[in-house]
TORPA-4810 file (N, C-alpha, C, O; in nm, 3 decimals):
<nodes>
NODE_1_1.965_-0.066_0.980_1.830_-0.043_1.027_1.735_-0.042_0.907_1.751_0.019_0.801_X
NODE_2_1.642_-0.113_0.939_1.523_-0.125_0.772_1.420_-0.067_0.853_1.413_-0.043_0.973_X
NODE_3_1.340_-0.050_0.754_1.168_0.010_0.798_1.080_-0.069_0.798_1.095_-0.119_0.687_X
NODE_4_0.990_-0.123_0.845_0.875_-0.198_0.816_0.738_-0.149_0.820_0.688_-0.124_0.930_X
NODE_5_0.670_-0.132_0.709_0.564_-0.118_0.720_0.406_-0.194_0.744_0.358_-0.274_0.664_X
NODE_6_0.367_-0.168_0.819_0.250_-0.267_0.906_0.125_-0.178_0.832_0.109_-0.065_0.878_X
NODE_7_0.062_-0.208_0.753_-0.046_-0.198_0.672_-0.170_-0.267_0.722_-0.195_-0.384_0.694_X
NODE_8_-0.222_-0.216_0.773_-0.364_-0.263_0.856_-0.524_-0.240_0.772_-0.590_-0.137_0.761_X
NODE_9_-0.547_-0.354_0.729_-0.713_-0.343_0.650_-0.793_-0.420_0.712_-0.842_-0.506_0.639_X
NODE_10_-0.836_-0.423_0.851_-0.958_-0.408_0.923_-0.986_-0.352_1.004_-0.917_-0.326_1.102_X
NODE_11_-1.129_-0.311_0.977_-1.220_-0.191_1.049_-1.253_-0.230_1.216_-1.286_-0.156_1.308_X
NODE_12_-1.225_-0.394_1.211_-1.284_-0.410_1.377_-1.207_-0.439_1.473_-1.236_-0.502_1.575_X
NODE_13_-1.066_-0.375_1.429_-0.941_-0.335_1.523_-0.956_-0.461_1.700_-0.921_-0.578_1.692_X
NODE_14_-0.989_-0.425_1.783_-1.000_-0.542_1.872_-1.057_-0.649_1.862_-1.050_-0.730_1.955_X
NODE_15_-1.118_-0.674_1.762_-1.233_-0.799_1.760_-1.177_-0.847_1.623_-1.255_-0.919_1.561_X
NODE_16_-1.056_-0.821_1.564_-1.021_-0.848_1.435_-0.906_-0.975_1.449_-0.823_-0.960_1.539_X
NODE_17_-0.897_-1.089_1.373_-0.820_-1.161_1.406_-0.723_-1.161_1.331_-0.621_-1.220_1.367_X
NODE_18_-0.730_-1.084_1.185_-0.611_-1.050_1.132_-0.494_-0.952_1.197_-0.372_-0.968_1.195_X
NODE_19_-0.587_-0.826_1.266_-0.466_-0.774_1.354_-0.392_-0.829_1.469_-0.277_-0.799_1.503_X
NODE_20_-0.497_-0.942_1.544_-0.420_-1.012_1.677_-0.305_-1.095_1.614_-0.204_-1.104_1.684_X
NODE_21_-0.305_-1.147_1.512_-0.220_-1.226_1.420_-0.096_-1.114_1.397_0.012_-1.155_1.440_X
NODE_22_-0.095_-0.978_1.335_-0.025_-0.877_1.328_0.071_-0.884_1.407_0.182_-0.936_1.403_X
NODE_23_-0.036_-0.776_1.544_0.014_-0.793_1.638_0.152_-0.870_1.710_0.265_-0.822_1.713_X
NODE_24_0.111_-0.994_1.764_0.168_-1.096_1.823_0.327_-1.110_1.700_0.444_-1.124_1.736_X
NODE_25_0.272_-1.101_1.549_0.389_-1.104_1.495_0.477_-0.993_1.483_0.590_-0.989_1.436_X
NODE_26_0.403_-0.900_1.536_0.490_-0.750_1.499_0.579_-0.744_1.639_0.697_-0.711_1.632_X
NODE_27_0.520_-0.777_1.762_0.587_-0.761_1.870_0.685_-0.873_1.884_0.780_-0.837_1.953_X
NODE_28_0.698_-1.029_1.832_0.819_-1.078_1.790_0.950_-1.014_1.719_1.070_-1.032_1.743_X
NODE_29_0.890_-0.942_1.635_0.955_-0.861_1.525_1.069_-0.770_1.609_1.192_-0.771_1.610_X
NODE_30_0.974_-0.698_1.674_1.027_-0.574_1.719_1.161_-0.605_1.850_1.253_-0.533_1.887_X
NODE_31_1.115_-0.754_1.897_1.220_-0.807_1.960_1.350_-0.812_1.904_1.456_-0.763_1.942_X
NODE_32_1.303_-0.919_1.750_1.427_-0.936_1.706_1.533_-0.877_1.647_1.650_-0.913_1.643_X
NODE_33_1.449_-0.724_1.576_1.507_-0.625_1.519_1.501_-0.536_1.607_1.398_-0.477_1.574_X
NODE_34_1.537_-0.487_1.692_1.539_-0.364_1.799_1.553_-0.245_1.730_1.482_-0.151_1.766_X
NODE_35_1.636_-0.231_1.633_1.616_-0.124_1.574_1.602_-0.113_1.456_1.688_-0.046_1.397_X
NODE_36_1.520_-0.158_1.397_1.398_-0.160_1.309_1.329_-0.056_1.325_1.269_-0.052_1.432_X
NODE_37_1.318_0.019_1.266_1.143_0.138_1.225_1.030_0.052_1.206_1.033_-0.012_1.100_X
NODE_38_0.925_0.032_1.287_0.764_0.018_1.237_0.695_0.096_1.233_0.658_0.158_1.333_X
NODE_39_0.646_0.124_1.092_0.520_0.224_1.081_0.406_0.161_1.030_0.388_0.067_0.952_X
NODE_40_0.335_0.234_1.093_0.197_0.157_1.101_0.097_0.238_0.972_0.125_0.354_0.939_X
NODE_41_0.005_0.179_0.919_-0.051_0.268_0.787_-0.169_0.169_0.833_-0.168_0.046_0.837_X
NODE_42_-0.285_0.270_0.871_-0.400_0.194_0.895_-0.501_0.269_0.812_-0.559_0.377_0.822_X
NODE_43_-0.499_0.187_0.742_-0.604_0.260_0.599_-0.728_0.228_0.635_-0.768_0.135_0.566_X
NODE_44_-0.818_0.271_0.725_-0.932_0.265_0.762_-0.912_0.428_0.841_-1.009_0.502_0.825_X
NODE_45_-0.800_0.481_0.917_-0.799_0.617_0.919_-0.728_0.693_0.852_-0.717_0.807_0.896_X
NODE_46_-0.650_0.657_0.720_-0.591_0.718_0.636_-0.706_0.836_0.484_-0.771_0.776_0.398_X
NODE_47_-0.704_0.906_0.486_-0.772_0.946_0.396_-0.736_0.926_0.291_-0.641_1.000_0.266_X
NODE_48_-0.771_0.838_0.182_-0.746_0.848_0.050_-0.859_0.943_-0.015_-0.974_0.967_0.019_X
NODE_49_-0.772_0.990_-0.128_-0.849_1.082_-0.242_-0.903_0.984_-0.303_-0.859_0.870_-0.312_X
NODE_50_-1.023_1.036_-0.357_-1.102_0.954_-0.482_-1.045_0.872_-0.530_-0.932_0.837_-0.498_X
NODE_51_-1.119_0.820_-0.621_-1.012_0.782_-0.763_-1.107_0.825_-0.834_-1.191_0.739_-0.861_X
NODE_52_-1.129_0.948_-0.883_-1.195_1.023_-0.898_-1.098_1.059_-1.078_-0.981_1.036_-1.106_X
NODE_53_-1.225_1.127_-1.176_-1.170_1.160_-1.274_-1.079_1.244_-1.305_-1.070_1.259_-1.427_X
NODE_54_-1.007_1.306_-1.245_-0.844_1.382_-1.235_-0.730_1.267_-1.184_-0.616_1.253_-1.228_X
NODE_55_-0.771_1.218_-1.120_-0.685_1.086_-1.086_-0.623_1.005_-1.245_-0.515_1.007_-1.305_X
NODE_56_-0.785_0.926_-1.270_-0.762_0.889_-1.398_-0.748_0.952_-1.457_-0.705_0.866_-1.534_X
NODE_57_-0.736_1.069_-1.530_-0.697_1.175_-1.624_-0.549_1.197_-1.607_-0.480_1.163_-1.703_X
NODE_58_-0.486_1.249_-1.497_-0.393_1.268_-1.484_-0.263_1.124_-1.467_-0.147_1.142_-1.432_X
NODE_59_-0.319_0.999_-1.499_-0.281_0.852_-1.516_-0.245_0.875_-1.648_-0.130_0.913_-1.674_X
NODE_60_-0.354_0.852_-1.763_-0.334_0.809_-1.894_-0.272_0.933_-1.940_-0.230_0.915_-2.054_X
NODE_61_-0.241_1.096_-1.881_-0.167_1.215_-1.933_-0.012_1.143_-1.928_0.062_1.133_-2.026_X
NODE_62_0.017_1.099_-1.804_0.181_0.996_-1.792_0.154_0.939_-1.895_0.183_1.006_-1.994_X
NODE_63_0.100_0.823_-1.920_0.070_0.769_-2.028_0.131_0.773_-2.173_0.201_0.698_-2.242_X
NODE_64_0.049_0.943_-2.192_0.022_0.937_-2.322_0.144_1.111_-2.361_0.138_1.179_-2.464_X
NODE_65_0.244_1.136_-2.234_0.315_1.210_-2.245_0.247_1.358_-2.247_0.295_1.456_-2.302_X
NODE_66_0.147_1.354_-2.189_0.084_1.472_-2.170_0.126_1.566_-2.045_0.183_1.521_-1.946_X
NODE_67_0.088_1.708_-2.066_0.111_1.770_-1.920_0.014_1.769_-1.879_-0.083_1.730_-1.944_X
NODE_68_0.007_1.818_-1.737_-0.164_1.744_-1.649_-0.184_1.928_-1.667_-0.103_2.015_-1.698_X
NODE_69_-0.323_1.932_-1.633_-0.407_2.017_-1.595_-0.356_2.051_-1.505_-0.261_1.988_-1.457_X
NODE_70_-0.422_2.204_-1.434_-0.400_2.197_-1.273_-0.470_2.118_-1.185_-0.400_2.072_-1.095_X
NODE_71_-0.600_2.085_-1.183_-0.647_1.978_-1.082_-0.592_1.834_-1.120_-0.583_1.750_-1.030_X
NODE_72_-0.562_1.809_-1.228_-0.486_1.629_-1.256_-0.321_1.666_-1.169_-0.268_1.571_-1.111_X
NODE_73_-0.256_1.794_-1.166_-0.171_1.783_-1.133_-0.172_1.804_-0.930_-0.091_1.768_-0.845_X
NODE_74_-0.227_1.835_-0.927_-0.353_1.829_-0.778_-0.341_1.678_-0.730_-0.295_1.624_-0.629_X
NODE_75_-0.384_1.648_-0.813_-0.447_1.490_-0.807_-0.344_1.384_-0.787_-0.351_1.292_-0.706_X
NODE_76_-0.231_1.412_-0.886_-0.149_1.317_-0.885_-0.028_1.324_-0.810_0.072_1.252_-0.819_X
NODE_77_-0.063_1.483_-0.689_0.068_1.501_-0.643_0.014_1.396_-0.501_0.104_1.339_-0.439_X
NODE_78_-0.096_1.381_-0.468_-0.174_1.287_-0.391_-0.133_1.135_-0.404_-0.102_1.056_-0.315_X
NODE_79_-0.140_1.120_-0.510_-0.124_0.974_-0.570_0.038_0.925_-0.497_0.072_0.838_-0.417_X
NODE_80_0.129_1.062_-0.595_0.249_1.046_-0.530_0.352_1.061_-0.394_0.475_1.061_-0.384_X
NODE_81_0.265_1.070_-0.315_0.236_1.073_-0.166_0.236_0.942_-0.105_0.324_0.903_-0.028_X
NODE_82_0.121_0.867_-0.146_0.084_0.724_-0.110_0.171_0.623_-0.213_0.166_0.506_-0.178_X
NODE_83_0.237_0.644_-0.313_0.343_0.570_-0.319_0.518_0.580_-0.274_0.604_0.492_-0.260_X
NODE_84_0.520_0.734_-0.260_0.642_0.750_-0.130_0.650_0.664_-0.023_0.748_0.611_0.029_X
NODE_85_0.540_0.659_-0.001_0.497_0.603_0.169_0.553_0.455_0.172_0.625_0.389_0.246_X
NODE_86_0.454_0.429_0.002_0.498_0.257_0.001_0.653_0.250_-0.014_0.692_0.181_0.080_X
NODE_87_0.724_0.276_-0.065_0.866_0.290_-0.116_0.931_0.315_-0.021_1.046_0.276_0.002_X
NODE_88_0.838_0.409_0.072_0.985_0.477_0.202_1.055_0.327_0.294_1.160_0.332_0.357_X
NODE_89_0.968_0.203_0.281_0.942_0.068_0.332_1.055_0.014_0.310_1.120_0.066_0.220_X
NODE_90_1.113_-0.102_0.380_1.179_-0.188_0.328_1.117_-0.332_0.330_1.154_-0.423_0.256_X
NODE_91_1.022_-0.340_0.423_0.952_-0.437_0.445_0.830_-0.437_0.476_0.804_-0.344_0.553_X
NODE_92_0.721_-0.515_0.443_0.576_-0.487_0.441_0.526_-0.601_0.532_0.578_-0.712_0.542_X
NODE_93_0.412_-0.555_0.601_0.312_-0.662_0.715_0.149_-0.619_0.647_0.093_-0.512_0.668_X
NODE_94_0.111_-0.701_0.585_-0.003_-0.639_0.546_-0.140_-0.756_0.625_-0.174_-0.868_0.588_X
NODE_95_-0.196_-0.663_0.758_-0.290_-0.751_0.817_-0.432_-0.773_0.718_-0.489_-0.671_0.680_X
NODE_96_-0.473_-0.871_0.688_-0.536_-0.919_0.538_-0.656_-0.986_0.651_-0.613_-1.031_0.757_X
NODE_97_-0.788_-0.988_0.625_-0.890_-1.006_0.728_-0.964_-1.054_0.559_-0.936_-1.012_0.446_X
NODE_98_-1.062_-1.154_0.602_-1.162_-1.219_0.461_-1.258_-1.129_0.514_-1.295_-1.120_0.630_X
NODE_99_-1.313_-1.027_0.359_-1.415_-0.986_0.361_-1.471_-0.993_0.231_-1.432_-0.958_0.120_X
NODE_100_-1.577_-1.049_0.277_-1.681_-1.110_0.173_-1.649_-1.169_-0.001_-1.676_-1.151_-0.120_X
NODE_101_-1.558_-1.264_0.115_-1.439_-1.379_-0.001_-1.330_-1.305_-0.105_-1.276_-1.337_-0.211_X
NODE_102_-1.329_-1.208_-0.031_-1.199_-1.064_-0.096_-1.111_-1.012_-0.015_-1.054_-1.086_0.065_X
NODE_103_-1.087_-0.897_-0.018_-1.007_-0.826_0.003_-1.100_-0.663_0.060_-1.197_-0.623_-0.005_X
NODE_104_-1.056_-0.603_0.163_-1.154_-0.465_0.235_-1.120_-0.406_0.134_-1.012_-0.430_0.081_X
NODE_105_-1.201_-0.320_0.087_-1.230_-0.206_-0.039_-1.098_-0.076_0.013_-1.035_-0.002_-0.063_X
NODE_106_-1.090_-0.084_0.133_-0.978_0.038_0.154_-0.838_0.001_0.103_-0.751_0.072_0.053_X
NODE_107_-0.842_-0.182_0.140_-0.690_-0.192_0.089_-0.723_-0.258_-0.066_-0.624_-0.311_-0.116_X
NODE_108_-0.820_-0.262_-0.131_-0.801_-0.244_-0.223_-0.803_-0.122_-0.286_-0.765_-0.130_-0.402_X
NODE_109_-0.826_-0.040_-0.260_-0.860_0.109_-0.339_-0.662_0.170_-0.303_-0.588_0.245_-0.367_X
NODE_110_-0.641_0.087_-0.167_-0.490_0.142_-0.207_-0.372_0.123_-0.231_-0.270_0.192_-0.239_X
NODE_111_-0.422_-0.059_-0.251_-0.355_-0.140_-0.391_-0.364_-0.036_-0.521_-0.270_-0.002_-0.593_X
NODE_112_-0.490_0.001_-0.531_-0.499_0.098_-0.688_-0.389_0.223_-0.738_-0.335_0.266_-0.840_X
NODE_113_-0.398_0.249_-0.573_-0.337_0.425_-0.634_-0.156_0.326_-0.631_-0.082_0.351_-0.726_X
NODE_114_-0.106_0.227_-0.527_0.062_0.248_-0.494_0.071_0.143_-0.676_0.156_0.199_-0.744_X
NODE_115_0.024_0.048_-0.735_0.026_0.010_-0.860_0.078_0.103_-0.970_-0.022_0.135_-1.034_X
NODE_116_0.168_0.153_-1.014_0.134_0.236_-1.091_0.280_0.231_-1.163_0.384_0.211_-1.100_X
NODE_117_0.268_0.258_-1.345_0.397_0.255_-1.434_0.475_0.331_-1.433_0.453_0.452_-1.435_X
NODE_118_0.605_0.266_-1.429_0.707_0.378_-1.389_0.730_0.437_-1.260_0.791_0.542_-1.239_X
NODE_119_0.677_0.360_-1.173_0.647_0.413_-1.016_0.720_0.263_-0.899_0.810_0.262_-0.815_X
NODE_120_0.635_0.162_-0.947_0.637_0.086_-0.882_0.630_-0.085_-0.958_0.636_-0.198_-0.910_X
NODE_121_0.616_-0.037_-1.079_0.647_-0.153_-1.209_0.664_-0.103_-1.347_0.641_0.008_-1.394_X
NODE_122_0.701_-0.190_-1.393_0.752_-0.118_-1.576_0.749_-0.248_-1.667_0.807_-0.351_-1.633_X
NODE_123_0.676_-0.235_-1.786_0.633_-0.316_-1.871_0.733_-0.362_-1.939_0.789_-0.285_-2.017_X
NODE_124_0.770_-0.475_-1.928_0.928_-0.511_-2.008_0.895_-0.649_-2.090_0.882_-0.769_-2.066_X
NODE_125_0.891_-0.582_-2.171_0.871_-0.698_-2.277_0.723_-0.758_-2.334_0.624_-0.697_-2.373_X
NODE_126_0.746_-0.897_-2.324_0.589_-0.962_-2.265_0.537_-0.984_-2.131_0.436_-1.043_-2.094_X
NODE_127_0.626_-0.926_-2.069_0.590_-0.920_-1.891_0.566_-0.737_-1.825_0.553_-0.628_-1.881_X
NODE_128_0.569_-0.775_-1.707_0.573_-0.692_-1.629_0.697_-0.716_-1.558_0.741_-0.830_-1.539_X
NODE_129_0.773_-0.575_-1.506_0.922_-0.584_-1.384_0.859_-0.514_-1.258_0.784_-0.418_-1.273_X
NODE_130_0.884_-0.551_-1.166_0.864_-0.461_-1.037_0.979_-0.378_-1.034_1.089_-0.408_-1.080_X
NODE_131_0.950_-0.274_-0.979_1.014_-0.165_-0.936_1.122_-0.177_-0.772_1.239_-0.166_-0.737_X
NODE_132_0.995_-0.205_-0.719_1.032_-0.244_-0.529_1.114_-0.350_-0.499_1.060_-0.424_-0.417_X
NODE_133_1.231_-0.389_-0.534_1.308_-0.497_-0.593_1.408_-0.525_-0.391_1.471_-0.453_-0.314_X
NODE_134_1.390_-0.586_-0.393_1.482_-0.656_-0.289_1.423_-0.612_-0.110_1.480_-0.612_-0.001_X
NODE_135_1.255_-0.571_-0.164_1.172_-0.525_-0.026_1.055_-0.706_-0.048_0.997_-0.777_-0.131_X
NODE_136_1.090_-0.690_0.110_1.010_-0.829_0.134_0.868_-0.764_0.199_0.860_-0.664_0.270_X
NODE_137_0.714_-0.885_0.135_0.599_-0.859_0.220_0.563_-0.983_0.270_0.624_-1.084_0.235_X
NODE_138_0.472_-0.986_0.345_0.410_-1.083_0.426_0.254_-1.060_0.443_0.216_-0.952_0.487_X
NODE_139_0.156_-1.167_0.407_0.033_-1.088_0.486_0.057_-1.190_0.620_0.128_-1.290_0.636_X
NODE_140_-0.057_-1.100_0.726_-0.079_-1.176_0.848_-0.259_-1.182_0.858_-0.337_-1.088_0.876_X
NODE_141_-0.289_-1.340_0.837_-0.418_-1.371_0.835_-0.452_-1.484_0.913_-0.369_-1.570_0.942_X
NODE_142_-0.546_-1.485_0.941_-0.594_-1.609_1.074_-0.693_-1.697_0.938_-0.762_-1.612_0.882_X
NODE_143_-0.706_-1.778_0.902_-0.756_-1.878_0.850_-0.899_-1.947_0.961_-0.894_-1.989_1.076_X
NODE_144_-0.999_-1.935_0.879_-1.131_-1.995_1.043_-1.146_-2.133_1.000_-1.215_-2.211_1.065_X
</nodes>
């Protein structure tokens, strides 16, 4: 049994054609894997914390081998929350909608926090390694 996580970044939920795209593929899904876990992460009602200066503070303290403050350590027990979540996954659906020739600011802001060294990648060499090693993603997008 794997998990899949369905990551949803648009705000206009019925009128959205990245989620009808989702959708339609998630309920194939759910056929073929019957017992499969889908969890749904709709970051338009998810609260993210800032990224607020305890955030970054308590970033470059990992960094730089520091101990955090109490509010950086506040901060980053938050952080490490929303990359559990990503990790708890074995597989990712990320419904991806064009906004304003980008990406929605929610799923980018939580691209920001699950990114992170020693978490979810590690600097090896002249490259970068991922961490999340043998988890598959997909976006689901309607093209106009």
């Amino acid at each position: 049994m794997a998990k899949l996580l369905y990551i949803e970044s648009s705000p206009r939920k019925k009128r959205s054609a990245s989620i009808a795209v989702s959708n339609a593929f998630l309920e194939e899904y759910r056929k073929a894997h019957p017992k499969d876990e889908v969890a749904v992460l709709d970051l338009w009602k998810k609260e993210l914390p800032p990224f607020d200066g305890d955030i970054i503070d308590s970033k470059y303290a990992i960094l730089h081998g520091q101990s955090f403050t109490p509010p950086q350590k506040k901060a980053w027990e938050a952080v490490e929350r929303i990359i559990a979540e990503f990790k708890s996954a074995d597989k990712y659906v990320i419904s991806l909608p064009m906004w304003n020739f980008g990406i929605p600011s929610s799923l980018k802001a939580w691209i920001d926090y699950v990114v992170r060294a020693g978490k979810t990648f590690n600097y090896a060499g002249a490259g970068v390694e991922g961490l999340a090693k043998g988890k598959k993603a997909m976006p689901a997008c309607k093209a106009l």
